[in-house]
Backbone atoms as SQL, in Angstrom:
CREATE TABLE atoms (id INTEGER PRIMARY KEY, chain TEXT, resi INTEGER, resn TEXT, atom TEXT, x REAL, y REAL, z REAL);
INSERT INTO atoms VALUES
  (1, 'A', 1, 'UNK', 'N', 1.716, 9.676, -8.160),
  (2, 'A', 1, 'UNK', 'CA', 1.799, 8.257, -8.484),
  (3, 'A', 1, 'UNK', 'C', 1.351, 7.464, -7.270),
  (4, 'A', 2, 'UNK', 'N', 0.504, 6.389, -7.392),
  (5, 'A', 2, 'UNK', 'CA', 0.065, 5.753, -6.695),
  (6, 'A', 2, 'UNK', 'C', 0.623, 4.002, -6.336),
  (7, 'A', 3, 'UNK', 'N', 0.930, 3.799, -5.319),
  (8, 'A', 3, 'UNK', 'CA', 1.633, 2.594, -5.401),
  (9, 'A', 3, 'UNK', 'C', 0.796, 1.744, -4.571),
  (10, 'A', 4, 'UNK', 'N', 0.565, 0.428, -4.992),
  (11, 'A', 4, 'UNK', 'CA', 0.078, -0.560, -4.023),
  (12, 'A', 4, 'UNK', 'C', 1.135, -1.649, -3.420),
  (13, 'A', 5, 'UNK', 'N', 0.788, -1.742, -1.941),
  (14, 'A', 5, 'UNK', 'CA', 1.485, -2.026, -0.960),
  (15, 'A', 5, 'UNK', 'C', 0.818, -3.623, -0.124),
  (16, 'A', 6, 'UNK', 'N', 1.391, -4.660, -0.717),
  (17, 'A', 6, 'UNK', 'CA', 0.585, -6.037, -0.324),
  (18, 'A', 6, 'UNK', 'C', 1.195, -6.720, 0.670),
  (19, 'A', 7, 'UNK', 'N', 0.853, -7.717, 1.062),
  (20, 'A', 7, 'UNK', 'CA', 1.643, -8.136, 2.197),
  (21, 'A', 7, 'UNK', 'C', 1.728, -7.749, 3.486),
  (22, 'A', 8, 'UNK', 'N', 0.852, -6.735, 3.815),
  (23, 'A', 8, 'UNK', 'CA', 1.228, -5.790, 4.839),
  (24, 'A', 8, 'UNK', 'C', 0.930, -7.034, 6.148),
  (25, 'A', 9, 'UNK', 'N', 1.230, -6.801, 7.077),
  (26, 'A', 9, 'UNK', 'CA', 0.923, -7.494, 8.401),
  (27, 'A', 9, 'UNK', 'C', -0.178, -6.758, 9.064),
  (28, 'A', 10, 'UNK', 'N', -1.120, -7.520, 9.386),
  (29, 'A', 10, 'UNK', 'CA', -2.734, -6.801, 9.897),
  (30, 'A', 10, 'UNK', 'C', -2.493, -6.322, 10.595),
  (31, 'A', 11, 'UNK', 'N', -1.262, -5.863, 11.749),
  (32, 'A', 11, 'UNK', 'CA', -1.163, -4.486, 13.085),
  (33, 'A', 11, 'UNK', 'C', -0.902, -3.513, 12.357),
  (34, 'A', 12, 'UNK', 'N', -0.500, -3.199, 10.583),
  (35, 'A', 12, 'UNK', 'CA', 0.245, -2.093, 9.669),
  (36, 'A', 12, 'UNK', 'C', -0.746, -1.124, 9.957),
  (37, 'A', 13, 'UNK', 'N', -0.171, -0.042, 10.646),
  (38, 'A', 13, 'UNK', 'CA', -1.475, 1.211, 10.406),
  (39, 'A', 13, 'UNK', 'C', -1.106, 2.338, 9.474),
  (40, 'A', 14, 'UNK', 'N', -2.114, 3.052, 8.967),
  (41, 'A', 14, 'UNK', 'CA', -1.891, 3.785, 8.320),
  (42, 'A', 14, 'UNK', 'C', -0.460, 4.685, 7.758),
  (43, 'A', 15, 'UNK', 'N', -0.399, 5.337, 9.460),
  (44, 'A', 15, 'UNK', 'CA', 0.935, 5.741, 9.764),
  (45, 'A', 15, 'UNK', 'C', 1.770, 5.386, 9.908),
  (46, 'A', 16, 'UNK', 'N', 2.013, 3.939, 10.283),
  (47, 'A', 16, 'UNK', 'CA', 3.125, 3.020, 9.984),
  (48, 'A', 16, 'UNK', 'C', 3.555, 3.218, 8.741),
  (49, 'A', 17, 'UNK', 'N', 2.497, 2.369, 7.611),
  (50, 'A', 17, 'UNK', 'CA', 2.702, 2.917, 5.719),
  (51, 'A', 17, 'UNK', 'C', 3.641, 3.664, 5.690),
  (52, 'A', 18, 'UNK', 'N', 3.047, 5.248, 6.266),
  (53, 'A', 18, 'UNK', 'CA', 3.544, 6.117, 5.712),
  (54, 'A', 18, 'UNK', 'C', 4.919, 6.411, 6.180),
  (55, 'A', 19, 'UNK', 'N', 5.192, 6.391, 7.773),
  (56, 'A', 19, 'UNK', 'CA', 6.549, 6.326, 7.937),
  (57, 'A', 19, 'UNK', 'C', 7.006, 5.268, 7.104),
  (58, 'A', 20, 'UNK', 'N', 7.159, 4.123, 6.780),
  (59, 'A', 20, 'UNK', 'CA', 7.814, 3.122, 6.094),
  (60, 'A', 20, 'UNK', 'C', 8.557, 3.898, 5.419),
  (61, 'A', 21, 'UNK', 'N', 7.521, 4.633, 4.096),
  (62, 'A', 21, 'UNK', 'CA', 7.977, 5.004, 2.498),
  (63, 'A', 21, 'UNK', 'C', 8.677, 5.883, 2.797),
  (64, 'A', 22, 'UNK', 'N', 8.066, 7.367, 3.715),
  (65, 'A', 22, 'UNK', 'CA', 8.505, 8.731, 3.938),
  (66, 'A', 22, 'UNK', 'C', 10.179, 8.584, 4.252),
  (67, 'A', 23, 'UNK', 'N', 10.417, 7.605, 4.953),
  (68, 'A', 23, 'UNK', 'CA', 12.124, 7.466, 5.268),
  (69, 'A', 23, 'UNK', 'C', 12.770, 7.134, 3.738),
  (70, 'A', 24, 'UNK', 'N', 12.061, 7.118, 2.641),
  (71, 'A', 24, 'UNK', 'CA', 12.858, 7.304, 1.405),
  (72, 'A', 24, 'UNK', 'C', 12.558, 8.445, 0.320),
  (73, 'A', 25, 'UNK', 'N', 11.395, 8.284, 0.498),
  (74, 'A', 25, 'UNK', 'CA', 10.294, 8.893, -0.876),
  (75, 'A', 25, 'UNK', 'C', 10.211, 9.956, 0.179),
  (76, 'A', 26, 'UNK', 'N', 9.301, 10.810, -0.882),
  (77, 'A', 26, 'UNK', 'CA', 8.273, 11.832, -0.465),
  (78, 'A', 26, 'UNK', 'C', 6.528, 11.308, -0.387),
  (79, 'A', 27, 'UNK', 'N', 6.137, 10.893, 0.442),
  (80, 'A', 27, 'UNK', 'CA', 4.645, 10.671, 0.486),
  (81, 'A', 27, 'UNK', 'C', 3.660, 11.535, 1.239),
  (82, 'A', 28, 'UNK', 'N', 2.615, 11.797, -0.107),
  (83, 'A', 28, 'UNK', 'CA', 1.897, 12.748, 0.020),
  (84, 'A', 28, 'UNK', 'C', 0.314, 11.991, 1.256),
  (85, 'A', 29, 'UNK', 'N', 0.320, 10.675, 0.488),
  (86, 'A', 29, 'UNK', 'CA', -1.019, 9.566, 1.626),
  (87, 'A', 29, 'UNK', 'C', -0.554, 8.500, 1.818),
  (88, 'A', 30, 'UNK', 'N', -0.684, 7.791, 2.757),
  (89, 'A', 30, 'UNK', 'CA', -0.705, 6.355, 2.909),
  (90, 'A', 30, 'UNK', 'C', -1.955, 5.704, 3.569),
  (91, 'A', 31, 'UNK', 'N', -2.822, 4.527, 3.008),
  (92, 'A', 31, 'UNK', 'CA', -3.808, 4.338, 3.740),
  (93, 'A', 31, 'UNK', 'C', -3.922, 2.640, 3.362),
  (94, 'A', 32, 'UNK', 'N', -3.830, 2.008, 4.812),
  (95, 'A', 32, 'UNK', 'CA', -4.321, 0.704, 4.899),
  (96, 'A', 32, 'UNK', 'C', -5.497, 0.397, 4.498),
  (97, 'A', 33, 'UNK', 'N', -6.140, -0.265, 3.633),
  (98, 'A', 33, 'UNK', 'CA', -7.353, -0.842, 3.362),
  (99, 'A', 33, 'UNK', 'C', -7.873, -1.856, 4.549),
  (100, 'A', 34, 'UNK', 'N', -9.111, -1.465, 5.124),
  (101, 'A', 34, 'UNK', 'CA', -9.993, -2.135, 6.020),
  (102, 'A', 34, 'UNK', 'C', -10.946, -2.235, 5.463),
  (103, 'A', 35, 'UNK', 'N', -11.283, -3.590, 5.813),
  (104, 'A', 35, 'UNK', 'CA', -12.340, -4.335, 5.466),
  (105, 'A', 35, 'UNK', 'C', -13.877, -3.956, 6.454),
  (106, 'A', 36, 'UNK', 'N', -14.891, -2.861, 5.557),
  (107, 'A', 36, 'UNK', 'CA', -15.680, -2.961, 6.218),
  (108, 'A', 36, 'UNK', 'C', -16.482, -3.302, 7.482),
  (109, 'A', 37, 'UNK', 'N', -17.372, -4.824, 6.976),
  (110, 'A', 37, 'UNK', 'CA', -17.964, -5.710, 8.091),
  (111, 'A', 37, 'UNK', 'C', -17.139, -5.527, 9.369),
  (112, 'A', 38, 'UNK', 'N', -15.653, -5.872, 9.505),
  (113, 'A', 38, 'UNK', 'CA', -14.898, -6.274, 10.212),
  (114, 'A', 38, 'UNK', 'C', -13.949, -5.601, 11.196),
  (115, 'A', 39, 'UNK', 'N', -13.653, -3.799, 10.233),
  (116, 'A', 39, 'UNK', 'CA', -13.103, -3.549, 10.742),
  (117, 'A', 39, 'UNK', 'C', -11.813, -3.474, 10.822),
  (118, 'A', 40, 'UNK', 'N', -11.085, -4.610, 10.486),
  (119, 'A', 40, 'UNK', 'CA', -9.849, -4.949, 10.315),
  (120, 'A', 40, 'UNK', 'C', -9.084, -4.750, 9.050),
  (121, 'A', 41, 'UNK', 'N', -7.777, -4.731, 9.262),
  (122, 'A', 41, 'UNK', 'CA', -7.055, -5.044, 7.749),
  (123, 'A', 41, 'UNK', 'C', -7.085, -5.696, 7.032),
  (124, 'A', 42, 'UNK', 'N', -7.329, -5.797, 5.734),
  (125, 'A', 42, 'UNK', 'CA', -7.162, -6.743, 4.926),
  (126, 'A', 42, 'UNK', 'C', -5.912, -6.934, 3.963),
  (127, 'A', 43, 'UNK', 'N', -4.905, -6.408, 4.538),
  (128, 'A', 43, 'UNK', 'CA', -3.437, -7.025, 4.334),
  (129, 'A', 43, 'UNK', 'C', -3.056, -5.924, 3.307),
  (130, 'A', 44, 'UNK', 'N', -3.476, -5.472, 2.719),
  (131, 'A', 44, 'UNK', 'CA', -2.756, -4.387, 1.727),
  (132, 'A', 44, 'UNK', 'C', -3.280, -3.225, 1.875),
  (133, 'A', 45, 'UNK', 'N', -2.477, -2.154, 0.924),
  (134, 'A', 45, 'UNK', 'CA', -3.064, -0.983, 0.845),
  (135, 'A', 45, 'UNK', 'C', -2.150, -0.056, -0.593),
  (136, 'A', 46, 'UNK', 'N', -2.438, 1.254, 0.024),
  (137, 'A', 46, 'UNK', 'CA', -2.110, 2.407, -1.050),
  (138, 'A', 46, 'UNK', 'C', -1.094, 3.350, -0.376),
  (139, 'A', 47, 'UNK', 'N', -0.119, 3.798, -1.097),
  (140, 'A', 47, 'UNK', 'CA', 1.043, 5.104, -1.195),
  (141, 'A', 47, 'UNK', 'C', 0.546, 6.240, -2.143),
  (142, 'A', 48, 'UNK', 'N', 0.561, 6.856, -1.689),
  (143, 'A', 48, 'UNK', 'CA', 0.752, 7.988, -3.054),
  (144, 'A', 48, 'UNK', 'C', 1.975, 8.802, -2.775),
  (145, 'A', 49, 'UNK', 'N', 2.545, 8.897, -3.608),
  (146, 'A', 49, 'UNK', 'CA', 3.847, 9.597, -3.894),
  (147, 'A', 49, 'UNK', 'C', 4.068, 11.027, -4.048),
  (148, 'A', 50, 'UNK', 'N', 4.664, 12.061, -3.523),
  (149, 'A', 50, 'UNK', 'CA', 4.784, 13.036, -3.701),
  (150, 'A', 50, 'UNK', 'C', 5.086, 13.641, -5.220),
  (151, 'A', 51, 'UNK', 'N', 6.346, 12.758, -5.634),
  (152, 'A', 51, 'UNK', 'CA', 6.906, 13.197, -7.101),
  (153, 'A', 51, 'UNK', 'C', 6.726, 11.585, -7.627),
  (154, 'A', 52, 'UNK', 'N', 6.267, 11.453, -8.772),
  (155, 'A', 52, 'UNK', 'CA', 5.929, 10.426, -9.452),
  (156, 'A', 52, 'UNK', 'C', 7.446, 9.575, -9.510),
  (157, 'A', 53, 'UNK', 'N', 8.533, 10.946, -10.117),
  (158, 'A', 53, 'UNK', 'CA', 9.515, 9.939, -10.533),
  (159, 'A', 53, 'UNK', 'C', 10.185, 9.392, -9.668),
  (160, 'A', 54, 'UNK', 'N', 9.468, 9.212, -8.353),
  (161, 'A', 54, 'UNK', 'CA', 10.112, 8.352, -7.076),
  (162, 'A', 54, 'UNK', 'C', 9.699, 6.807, -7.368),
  (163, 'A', 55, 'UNK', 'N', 8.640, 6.594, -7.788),
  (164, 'A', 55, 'UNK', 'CA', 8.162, 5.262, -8.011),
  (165, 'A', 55, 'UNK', 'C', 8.770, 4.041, -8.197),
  (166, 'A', 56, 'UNK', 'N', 10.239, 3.826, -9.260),
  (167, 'A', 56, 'UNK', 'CA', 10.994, 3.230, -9.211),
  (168, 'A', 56, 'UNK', 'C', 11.903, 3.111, -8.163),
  (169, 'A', 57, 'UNK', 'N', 12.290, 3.858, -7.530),
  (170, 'A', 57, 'UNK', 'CA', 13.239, 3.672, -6.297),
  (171, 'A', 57, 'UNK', 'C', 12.322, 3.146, -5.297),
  (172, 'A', 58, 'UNK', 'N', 11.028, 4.090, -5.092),
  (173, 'A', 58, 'UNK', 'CA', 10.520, 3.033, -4.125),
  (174, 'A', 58, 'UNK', 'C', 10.089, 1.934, -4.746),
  (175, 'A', 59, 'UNK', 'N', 9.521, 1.277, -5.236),
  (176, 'A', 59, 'UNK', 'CA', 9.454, -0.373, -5.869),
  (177, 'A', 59, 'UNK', 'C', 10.740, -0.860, -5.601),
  (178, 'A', 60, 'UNK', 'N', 12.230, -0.310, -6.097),
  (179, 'A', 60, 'UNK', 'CA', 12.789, -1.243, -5.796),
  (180, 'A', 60, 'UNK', 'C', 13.802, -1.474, -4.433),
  (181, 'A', 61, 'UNK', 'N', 13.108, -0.438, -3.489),
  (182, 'A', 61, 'UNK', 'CA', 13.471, -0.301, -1.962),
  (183, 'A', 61, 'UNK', 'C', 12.879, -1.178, -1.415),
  (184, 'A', 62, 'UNK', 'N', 11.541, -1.338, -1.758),
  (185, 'A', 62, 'UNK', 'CA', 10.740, -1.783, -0.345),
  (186, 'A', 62, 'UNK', 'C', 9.935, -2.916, -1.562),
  (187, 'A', 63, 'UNK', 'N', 9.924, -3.473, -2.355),
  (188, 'A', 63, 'UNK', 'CA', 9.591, -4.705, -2.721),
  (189, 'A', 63, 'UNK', 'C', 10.359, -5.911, -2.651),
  (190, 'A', 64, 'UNK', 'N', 9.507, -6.438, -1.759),
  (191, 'A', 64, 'UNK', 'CA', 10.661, -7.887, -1.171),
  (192, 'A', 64, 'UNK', 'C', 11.249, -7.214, 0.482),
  (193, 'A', 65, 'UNK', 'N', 10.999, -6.290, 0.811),
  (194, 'A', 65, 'UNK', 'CA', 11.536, -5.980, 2.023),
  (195, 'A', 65, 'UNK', 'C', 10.629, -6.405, 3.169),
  (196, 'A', 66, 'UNK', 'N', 11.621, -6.849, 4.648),
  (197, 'A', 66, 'UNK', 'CA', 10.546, -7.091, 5.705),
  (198, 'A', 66, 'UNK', 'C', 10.582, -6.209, 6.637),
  (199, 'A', 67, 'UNK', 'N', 9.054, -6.391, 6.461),
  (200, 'A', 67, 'UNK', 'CA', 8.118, -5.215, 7.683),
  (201, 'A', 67, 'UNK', 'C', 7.409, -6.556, 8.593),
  (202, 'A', 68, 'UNK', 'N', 7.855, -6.119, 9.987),
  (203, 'A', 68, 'UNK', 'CA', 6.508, -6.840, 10.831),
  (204, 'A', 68, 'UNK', 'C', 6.375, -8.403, 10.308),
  (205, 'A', 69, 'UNK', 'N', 7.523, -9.004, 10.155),
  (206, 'A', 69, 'UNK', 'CA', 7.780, -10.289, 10.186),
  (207, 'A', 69, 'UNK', 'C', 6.947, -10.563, 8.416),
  (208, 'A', 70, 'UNK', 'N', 6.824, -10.096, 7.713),
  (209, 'A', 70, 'UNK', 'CA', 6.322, -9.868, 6.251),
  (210, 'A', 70, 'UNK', 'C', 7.250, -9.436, 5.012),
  (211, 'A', 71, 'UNK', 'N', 7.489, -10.235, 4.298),
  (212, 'A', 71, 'UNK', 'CA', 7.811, -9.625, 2.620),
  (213, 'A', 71, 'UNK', 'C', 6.758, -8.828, 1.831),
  (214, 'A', 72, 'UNK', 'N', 7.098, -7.242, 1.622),
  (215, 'A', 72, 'UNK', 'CA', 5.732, -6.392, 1.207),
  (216, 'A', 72, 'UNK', 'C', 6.319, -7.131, -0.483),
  (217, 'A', 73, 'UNK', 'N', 5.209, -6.136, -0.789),
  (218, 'A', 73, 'UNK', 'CA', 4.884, -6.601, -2.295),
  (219, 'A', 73, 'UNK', 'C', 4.480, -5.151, -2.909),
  (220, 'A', 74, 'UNK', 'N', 5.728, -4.820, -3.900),
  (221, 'A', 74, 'UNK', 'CA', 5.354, -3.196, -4.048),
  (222, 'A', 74, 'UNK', 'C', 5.101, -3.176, -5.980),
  (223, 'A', 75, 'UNK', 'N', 4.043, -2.341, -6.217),
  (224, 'A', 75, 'UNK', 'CA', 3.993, -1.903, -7.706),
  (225, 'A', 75, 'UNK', 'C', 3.109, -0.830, -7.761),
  (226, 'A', 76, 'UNK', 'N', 3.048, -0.449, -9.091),
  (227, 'A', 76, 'UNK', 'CA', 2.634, 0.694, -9.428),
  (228, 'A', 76, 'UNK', 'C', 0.946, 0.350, -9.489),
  (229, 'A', 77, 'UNK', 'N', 0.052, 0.927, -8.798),
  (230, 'A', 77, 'UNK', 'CA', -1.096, 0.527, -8.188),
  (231, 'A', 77, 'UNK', 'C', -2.086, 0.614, -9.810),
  (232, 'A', 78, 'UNK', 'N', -3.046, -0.385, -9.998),
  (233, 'A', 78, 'UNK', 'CA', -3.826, -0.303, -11.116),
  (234, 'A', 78, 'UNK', 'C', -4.818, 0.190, -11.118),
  (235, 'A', 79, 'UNK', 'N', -5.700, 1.148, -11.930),
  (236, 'A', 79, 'UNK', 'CA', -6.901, 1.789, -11.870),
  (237, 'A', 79, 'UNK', 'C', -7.765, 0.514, -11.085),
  (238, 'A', 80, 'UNK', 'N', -8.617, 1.026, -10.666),
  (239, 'A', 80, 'UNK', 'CA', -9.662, 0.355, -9.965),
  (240, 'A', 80, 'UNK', 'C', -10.552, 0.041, -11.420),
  (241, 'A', 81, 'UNK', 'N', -11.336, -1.200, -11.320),
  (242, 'A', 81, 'UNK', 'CA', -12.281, -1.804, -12.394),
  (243, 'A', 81, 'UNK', 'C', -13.435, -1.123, -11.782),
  (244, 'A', 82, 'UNK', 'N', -14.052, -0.672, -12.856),
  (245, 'A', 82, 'UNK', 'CA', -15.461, -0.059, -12.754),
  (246, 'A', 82, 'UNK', 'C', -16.566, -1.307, -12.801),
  (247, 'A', 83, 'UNK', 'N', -17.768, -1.375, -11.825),
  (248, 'A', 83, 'UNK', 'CA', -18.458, -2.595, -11.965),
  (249, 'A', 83, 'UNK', 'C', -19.230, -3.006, -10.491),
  (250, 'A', 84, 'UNK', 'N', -19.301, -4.011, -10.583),
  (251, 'A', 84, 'UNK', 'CA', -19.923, -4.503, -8.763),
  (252, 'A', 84, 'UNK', 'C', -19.318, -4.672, -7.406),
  (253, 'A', 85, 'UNK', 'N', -18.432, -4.517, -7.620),
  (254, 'A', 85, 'UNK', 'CA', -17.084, -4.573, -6.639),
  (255, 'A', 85, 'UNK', 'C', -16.890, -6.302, -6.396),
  (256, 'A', 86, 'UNK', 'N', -17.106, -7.313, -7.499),
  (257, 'A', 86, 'UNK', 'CA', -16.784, -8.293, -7.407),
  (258, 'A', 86, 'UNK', 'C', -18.577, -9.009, -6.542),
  (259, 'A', 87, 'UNK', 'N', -19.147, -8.655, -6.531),
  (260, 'A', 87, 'UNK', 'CA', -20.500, -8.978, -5.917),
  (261, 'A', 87, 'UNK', 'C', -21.058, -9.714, -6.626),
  (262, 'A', 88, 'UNK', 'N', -21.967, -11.035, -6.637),
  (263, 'A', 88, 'UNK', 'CA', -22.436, -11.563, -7.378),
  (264, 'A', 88, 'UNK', 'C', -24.062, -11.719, -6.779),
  (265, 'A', 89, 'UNK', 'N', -24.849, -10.864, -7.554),
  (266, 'A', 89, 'UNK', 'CA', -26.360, -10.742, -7.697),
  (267, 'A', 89, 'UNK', 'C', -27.070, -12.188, -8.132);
């Protein structure tokens, strides 16, 4: 199960993520989304969960909780849209 993780504070590294969840859940990845061009964070990212049926406990552990002066923002992560990646030709 895959969870998306918003709110993050742009110093959140990867391994941060993952310690976060791992002190409850079982997590198998955690990975901050960086923004290309830049380099940098772009404030959210992804969990993946060891056992799916952790998903609810973590959502309701760490949604609304503060990290790094931040309220995360936790749910069950949505397929990605197939398409331009939002690009306009």
């Amino acid at each position: 199960m895959k969870l998306y993780v918003g709110n993050l504070a742009y110093s959140v590294t990867d391994r941060e993520l993952h310690d976060i969840f791992a002190a409850r859940v079982g997590v198998e990845k955690a990975e901050v989304v960086i923004d290309r061009s830049t380099g940098r964070s772009k404030g959210f990212g992804f969990v993946e969960l060891t056992v799916a049926e952790d998903a609810d406990a973590a959502i309701e552990e760490f949604d609304g909780k503060e990290v790094s002066g931040r309220e995360l923002r936790v749910q069950v992560a949505k397929p990605k849209k197939n398409g331009n990646g939002g690009r306009l030709y």
